[in-house]
C-alpha positions as CSV (number, residue, x, y, z in Angstrom):
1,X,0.0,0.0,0.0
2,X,2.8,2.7,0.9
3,X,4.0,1.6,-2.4
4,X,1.2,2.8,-3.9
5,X,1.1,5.6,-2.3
6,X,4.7,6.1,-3.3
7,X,4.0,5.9,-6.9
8,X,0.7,7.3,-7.0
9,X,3.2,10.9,-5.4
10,X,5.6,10.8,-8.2
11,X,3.3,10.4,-11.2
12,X,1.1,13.4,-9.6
13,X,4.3,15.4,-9.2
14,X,5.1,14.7,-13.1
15,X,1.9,15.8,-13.8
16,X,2.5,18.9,-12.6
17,X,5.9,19.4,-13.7
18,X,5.7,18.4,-17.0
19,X,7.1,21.0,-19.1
20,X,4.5,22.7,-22.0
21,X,6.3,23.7,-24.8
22,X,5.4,26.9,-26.7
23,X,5.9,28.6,-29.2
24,X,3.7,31.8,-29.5
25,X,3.4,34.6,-32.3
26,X,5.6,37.7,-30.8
27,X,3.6,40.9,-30.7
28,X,4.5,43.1,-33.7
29,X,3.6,46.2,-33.0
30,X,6.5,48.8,-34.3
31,X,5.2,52.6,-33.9
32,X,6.9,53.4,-37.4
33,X,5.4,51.1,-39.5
34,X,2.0,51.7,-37.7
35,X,2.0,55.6,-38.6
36,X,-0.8,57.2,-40.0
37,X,2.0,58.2,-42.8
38,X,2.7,54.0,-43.8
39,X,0.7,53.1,-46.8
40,X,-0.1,49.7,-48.4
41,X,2.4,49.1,-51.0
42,X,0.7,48.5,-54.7
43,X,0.8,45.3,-56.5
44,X,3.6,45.9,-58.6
45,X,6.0,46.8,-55.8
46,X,5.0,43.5,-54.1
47,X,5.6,41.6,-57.6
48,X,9.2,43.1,-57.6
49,X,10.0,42.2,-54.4
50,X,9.2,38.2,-55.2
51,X,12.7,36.7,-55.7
52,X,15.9,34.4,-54.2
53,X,18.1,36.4,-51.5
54,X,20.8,35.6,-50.1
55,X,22.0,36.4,-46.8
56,X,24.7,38.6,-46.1
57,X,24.0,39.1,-42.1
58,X,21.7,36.1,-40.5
59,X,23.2,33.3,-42.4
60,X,24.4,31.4,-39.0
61,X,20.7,31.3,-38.0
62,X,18.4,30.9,-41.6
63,X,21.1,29.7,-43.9
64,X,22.6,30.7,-47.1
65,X,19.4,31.9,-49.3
66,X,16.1,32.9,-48.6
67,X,13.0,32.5,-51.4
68,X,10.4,35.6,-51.0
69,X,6.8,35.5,-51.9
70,X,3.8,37.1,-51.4
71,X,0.1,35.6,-50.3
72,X,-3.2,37.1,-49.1
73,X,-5.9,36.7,-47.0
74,X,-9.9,38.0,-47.8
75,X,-11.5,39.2,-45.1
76,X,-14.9,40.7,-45.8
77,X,-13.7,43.0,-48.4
78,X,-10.5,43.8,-46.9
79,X,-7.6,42.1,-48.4
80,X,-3.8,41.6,-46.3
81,X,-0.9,40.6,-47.9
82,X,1.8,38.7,-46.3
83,X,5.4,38.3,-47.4
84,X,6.9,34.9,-46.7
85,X,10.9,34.4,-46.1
86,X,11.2,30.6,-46.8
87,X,15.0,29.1,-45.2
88,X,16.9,26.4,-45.5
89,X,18.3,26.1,-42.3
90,X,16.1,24.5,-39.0
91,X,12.9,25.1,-41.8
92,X,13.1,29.1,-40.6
93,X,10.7,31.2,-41.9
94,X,9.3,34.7,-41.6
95,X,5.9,36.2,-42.3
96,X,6.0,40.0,-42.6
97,X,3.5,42.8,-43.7
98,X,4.6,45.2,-46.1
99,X,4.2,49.6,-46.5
100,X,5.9,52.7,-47.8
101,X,6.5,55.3,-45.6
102,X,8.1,58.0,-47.8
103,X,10.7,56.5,-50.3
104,X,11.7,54.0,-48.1
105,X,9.9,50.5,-47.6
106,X,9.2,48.8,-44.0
107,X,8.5,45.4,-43.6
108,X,7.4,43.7,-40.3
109,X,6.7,40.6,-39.1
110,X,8.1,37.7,-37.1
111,X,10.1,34.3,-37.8
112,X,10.0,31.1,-36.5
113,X,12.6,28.1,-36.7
114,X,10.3,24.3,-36.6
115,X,12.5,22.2,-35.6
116,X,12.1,24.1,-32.4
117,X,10.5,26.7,-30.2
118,X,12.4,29.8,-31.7
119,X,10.8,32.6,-32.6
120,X,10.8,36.7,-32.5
121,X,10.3,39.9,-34.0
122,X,11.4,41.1,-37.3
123,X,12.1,44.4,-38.9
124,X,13.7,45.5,-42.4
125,X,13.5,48.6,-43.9
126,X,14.6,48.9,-47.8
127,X,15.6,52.4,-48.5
128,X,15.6,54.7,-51.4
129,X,19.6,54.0,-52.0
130,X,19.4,50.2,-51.8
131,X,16.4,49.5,-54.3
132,X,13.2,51.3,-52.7
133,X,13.1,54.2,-55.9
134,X,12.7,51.0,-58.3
135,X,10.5,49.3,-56.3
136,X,8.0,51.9,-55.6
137,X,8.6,52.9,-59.5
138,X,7.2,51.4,-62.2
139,X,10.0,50.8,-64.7
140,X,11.1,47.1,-65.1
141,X,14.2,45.9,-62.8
142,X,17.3,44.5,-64.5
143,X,19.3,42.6,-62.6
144,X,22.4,43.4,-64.1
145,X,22.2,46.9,-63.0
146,X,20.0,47.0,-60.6
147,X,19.7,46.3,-57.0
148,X,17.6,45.4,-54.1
149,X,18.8,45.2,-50.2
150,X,16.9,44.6,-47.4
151,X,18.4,45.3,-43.7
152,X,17.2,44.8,-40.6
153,X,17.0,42.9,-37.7
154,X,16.0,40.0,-35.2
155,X,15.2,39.3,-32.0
156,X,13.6,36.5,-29.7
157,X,10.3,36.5,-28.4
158,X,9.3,39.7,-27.4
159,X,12.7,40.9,-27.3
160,X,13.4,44.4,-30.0
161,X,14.8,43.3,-33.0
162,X,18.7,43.4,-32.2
163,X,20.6,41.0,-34.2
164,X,21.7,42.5,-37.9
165,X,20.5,40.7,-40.8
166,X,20.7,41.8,-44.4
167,X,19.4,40.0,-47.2
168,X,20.8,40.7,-51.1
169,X,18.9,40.0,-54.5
170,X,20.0,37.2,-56.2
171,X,17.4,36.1,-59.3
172,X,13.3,35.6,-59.9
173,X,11.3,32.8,-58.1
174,X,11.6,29.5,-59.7
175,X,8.8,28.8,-61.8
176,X,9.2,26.5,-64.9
177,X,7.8,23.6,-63.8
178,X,4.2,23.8,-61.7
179,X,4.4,21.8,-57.9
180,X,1.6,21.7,-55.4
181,X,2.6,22.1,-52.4
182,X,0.3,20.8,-50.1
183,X,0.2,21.7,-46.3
184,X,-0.9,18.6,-44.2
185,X,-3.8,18.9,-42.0
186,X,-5.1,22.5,-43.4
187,X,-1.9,23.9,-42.7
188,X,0.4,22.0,-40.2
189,X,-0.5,19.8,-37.0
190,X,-1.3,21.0,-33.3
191,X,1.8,19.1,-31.9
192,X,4.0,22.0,-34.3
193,X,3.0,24.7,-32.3
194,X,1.8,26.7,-34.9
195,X,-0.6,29.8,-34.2
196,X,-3.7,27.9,-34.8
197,X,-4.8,24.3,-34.3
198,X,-5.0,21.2,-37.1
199,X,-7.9,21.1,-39.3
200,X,-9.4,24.1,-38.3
201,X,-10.2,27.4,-40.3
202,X,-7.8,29.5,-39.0
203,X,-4.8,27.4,-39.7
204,X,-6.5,26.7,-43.5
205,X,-6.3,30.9,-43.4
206,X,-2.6,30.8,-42.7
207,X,-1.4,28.1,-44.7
208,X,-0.2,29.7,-47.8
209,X,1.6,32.0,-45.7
210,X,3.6,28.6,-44.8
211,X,4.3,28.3,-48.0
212,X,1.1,26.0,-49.4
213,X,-0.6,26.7,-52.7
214,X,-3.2,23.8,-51.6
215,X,-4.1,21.8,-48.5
216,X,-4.4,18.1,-47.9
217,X,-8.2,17.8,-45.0
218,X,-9.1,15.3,-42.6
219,X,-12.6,14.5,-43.8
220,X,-14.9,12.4,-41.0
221,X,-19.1,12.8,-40.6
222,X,-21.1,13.7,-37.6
223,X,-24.4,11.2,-37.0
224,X,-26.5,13.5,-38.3
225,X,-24.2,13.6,-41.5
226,X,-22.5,16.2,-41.5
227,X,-19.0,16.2,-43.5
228,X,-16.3,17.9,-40.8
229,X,-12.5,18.4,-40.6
230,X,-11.1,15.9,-37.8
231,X,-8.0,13.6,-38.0
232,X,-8.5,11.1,-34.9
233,X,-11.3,8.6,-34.6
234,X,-12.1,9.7,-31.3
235,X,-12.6,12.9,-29.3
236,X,-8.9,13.2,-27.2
237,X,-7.0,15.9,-25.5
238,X,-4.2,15.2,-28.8
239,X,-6.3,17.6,-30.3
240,X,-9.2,19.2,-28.4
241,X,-9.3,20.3,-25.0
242,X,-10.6,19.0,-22.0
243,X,-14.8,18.7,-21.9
244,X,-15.3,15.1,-20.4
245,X,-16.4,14.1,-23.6
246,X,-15.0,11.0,-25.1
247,X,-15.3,8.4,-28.2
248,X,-15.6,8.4,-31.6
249,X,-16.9,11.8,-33.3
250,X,-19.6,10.2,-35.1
251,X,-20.8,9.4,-32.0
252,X,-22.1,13.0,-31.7
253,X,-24.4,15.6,-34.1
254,X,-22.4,18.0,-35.3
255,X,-24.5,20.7,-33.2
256,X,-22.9,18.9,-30.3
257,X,-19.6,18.7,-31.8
258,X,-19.9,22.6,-32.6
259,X,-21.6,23.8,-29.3
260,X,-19.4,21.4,-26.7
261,X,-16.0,20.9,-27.9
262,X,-13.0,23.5,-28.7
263,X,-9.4,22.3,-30.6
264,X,-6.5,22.8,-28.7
265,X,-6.4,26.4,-29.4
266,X,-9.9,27.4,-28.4
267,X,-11.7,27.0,-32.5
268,X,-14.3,25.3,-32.8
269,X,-14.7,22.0,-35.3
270,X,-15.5,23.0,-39.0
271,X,-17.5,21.7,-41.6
272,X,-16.5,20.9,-44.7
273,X,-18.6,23.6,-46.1
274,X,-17.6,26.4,-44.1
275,X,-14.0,25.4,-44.8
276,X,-14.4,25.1,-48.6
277,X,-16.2,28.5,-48.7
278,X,-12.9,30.2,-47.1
279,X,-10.6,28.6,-49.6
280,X,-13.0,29.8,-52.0
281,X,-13.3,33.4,-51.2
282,X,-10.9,34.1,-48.7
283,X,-7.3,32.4,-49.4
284,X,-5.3,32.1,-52.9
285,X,-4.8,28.0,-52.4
286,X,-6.1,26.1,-55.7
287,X,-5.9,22.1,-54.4
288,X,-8.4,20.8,-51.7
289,X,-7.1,17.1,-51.1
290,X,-10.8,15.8,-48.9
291,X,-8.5,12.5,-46.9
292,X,-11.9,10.6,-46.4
293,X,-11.8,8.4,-43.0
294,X,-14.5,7.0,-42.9
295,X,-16.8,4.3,-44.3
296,X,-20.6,5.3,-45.6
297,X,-21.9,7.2,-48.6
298,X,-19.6,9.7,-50.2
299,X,-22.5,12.1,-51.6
300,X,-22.6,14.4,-49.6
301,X,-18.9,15.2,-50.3
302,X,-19.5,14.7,-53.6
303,X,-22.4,17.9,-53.8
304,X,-20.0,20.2,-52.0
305,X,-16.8,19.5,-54.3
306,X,-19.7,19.9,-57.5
307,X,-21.2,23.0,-55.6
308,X,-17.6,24.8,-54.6
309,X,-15.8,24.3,-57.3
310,X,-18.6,25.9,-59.6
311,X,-18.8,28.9,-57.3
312,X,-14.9,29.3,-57.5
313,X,-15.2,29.2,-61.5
314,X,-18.2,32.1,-60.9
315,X,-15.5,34.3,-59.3
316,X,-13.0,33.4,-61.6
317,X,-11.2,31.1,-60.2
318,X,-9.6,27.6,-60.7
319,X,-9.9,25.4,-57.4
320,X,-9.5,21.0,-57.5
321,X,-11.1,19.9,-55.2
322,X,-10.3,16.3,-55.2
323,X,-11.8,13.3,-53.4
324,X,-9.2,11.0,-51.8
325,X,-9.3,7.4,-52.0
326,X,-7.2,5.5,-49.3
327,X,-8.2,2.0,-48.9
328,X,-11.0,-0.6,-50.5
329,X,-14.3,0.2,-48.4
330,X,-13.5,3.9,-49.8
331,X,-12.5,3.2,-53.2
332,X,-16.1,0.9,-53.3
333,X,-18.2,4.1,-51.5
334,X,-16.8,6.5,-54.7
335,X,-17.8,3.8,-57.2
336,X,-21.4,3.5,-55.7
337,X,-21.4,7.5,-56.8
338,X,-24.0,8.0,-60.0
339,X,-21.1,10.2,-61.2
340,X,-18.0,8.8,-59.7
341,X,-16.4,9.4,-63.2
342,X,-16.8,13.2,-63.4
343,X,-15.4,13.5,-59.9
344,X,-12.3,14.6,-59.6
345,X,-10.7,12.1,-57.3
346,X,-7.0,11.0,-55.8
347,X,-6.4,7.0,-55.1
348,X,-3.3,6.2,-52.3
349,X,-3.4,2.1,-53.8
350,X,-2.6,0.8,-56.7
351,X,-2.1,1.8,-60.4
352,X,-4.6,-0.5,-61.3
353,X,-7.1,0.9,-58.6
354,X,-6.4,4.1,-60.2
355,X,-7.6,3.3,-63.4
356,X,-10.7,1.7,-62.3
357,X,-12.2,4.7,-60.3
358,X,-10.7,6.9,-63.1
359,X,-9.2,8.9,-60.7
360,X,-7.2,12.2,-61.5
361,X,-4.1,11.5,-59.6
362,X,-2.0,9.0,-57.6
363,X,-1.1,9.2,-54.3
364,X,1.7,6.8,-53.0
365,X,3.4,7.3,-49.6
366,X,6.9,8.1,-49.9
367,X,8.5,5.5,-48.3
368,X,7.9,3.3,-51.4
369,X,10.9,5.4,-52.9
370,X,10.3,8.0,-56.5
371,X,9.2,5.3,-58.5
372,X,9.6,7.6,-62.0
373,X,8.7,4.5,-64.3
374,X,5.4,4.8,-62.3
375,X,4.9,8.5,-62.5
376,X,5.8,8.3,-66.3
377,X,3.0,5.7,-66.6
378,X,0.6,8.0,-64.8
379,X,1.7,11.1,-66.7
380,X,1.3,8.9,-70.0
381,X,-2.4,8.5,-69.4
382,X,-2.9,12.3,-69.0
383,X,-2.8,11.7,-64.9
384,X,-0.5,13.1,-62.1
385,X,0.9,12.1,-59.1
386,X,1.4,13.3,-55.7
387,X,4.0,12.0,-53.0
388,X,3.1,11.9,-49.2
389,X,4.1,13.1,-46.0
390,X,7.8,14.5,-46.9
391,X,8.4,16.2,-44.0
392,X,12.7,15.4,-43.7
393,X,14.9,18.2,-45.9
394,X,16.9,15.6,-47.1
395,X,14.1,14.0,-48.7
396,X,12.7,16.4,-49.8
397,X,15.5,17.7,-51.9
398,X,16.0,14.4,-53.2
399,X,12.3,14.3,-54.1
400,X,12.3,17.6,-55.8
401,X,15.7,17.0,-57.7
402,X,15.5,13.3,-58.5
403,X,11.3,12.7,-58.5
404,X,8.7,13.8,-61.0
405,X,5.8,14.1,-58.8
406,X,3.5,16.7,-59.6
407,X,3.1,17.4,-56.2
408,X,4.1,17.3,-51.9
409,X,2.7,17.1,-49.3
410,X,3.9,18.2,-46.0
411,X,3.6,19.1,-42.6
412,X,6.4,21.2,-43.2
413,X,5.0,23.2,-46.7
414,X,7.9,26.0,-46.0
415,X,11.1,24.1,-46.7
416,X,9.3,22.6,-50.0
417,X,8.2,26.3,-50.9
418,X,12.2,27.5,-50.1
419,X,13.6,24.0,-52.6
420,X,11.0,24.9,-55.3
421,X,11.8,28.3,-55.6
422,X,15.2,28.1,-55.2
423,X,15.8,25.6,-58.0
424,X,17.9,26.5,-60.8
């Protein structure tokens, strides 16, 4: 019995010791950037910003080269542009806002570092002298005479900015060859500590700012039916917080789901139809991968990939939403569709399942290695193929260099965004 008691102390004791690991979005206020003087920069000033940097001051912490690029986010009809620093080194990257304050433009923002808690403020200022008079001008750049520098600094957490860093024009954004980059779980997973949770709308808002041009969703149903964005089987304190409620999710209506239970960072569970309308009209990501898990009648997400990707096309613009197709109960679900051939659909199995639901792409995991003679055959018959979850540099490069997948995904979208746009 004292035994017990013993060991029922220390596991109390580790309880409340264990360490929560953090990694929150630094505050980013900066009094001259938020002056009623700063202005939004214009579209083509963004545009000539877009390009491979390297770094002069900052290279011991991101690396050699850094690959700009701009995204956005809808809100209402107010529209915010983000510049995205993708690195090389420890996955860095840095999401800043962008505006002129006289000749000179400011950019502010933050960084963070994935392979561990790091973060902080950043600042950079590009002056008239080191490139702001072209980029506030409208006359084309040349890069043989003309130049862009961007200085500033760093800092961690909350800190002011105080380590130099200086970042020097090199060439345009790679672009010859299309890739999807896919962010895994709308944007990156809960246990990454980025600023919102898996699978949720918020994180789906940020993820192009992590470097995804589409997302690969966890796709389960309520009882009542209802298509909603959840990776687990069951309700768990992995990914929601603590409510007492337990189980499987389709256990539950999704008023239940909605009303009772919060992700880890407070937002509530979506559905699939609130999620597709904010790719829609709210973010610039074109790929929608639906990861079906679970087992009963695919129509309803059949409606909502016919109903959103008409309503992109009303608005002019291009969005695939595409039904995955993991395993045999699935694969047999999409062929019970009426229309299962005019869906546009991704199989995981084999080439020869492939064929038989028609489906638009291949999906193999990438542990079975870059199998080109297989991609070849796909792109043969007018189909692509996408490898999953590369989330390792190293494979990734090789992927990229040595594979001819049409497409990643990742949990880790910024280090495939910085070896796609880097590439020579």
């Amino acid at each position: 019995m004292k035994k017990l008691c013993i060991i029922s102390i220390l596991v109390i004791f580790s309880m409340g010791c264990k360490k929560q690991f953090e990694a929150p979005v630094p505050e980013t206020k900066w009094s001259a950037f938020d002056s009623a003087i700063a202005v939004s920069l214009s579209y083509n000033t963004r545009q000539k910003i877009e390009g491979i940097y390297s770094f002069t001051d900052g290279a011991d912490g991101f690396g050699d080269f850094s690959a700009l690029k701009w995204s956005y986010l809808i809100n209402n009809t107010d529209t915010t542009f983000y510049l995205s620093m993708f690195c090389e080194k420890q996955i860095a990257y840095f999401i800043c806002q962008g505006k002129r304050v006289d000749t000179n433009i400011l950019l502010n923002g933050y960084w963070r570092k994935m392979t561990n808690t790091e973060t902080g403020k950043a600042r950079f200022t590009i002056s008239q002298k080191n490139g702001a008079k072209h980029l506030l001008g409208t006359g084309p750049f040349n890069i043989s005479t003309d130049s862009i520098l961007i200085t500033g600094a760093y800092g961690n957490g909350n800190d002011i900015p105080d380590q130099k860093i200086t970042l020097k024009y090199k060439k345009p954004l790679y672009n010859a060859k299309p890739l999807d980059i896919l962010a895994d779980r709308g944007g990156g997973r809960t246990s990454d500590l980025l600023p919102a949770s898996e699978n949720s709308v918020e994180i789906i808002k940020m993820a192009s700012r992590f470097g995804g041009t589409g997302i690969e969703i966890d796709i389960r149903v309520s009882s009542d039916g209802v298509p909603l964005l959840f990776h687990d089987l069951t309700l768990n304190e992995r990914i929601i917080q603590k409510n007492g409620l337990l189980g499987p999710i389709e256990n539950y209506t999704y008023a239940q789901l909605n009303t009772l239970v919060r992700l880890e960072q407070g937002e509530h569970i979506p559905s699939l139809r609130e999620v597709l309308n904010t790719v829609v009209y709210n973010t610039p990501l074109n790929y929608v991968w639906l990861d079906v898990k679970y087992n009963s009648s695919l129509q309803a997400l059949r409606d909502l990939q016919r109903e959103f990707t008409q309503k992109a096309l009303a608005i002019g613009r291009k969005v695939d939403i595409v039904i995955g197709i993991p395993e045999k109960s699935i694969l047999d679900n999409f062929l019970a569709l009426k229309d299962y051939k005019d869906a546009l659909s991704l199989c995981e199995m084999s080439l020869d399942d492939v064929r038989t639901v028609g489906a638009h792409y291949w999906a193999p995991r990438w542990t079975l290695g870059l199998q080109n003679e297989m991609v070849d055959q796909m792109h043969t018959e007018g189909r692509k193929a996408i490898v999953w979850t590369l989330n390792v540099p190293g494979n990734v490069l090789e992927f990229m260099n040595q594979g001819r997948f049409d497409g990643i995904l990742s949990n880790y979208p910024s280090i495939v965004a910085y070896y796609y746009y880097a590439r020579q």
